[in-house]
C-alpha positions in Angstrom: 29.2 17.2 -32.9 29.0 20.8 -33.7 30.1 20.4 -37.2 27.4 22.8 -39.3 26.4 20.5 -42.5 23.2 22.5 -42.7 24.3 25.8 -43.5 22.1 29.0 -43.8 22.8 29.5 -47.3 22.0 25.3 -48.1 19.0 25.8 -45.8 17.4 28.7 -47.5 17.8 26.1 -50.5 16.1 22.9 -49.4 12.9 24.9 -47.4 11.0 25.4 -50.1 11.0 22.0 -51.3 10.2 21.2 -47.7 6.2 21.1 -47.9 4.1 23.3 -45.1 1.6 22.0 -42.9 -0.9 23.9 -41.7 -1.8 23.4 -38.0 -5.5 22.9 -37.3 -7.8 25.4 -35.8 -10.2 23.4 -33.8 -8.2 21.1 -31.3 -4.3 22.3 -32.9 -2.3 20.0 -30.3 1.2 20.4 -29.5 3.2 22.6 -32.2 5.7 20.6 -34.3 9.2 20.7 -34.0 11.2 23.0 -36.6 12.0 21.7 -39.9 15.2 23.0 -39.9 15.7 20.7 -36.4 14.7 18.1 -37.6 16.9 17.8 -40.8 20.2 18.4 -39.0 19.3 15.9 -36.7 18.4 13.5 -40.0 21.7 14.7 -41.5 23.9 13.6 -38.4 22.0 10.2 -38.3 23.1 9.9 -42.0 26.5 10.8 -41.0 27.0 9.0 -37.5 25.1 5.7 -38.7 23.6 5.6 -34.9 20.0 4.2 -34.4 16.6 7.2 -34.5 16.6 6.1 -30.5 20.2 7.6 -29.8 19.3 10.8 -31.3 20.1 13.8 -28.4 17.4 15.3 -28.0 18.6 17.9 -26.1 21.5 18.8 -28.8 18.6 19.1 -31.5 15.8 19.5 -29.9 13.7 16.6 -31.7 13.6 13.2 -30.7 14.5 10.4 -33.1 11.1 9.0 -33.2 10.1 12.6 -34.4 12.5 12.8 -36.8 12.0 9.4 -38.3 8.4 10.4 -38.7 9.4 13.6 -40.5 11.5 11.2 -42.6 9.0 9.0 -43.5 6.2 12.0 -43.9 8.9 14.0 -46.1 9.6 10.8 -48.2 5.9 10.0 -48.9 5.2 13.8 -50.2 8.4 13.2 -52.6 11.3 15.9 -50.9 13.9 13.4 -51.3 13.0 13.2 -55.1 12.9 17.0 -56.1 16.0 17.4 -53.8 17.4 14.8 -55.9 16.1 16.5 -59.1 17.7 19.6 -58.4 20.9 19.0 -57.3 20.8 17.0 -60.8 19.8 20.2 -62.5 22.4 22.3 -60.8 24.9 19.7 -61.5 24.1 19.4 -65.2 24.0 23.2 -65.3 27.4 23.7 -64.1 29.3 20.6 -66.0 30.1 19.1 -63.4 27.7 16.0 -63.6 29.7 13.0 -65.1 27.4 9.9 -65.6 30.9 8.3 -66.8 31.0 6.9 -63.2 27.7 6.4 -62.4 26.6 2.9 -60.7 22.8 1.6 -61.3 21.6 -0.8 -58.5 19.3 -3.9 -58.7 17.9 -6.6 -57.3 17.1 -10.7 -58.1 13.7 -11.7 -57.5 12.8 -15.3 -58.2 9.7 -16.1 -60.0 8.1 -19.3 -58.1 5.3 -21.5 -60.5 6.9 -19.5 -63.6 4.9 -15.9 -62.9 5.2 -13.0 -64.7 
């Protein structure tokens, strides 16, 4: 389980598209879990396929319920996106990116009482 996906150098890549939230002043509650915690422990769900309830805690220190939070909350503020835009970018840069195999995905909605 100690296989290091989230490297220093691919770390020092992906935090500044990670957005910073400031903690309040008046009533600050209890500090959040690292970022960089809470991704490797995204990342191994994403690899392992095992539910956000079978998450160690102790090996990661954030609990699956955090880190499916920080999934959602990183999703809404568009990470996944400029992550995806990037490595796009870097890909294109390099010649590397071949859209030769590239696979689009859809989905079959009926239309019930003929709507638009």
């Amino acid at each position: 389980m100690q296989d290091e996906v989230l490297t220093d150098a691919l770390w020092a890549r992906l935090e500044p598209l990670i957005p910073v939230r400031a903690r309040r002043f008046r009533y600050p509650g209890r500090r959040r879990v690292g970022d960089r915690a809470v991704l490797e422990a995204i990342l191994w769900v994403a690899r392992t396929g095992v539910g956000w309830n079978r998450v160690p805690t102790h090996l990661f220190g954030a609990s699956g319920a955090t880190c499916w939070r920080r999934l959602a909350e990183w999703q809404q503020a568009g990470v996944w996106q400029r992550l995806h835009e990037t490595l796009l970018g870097e890909l294109r840069a390099a010649g590397l990116l071949d859209l030769s195999a590239a696979l689009v995905d859809s989905s079959h909605l009926r239309a019930l009482k003929k709507g638009t």
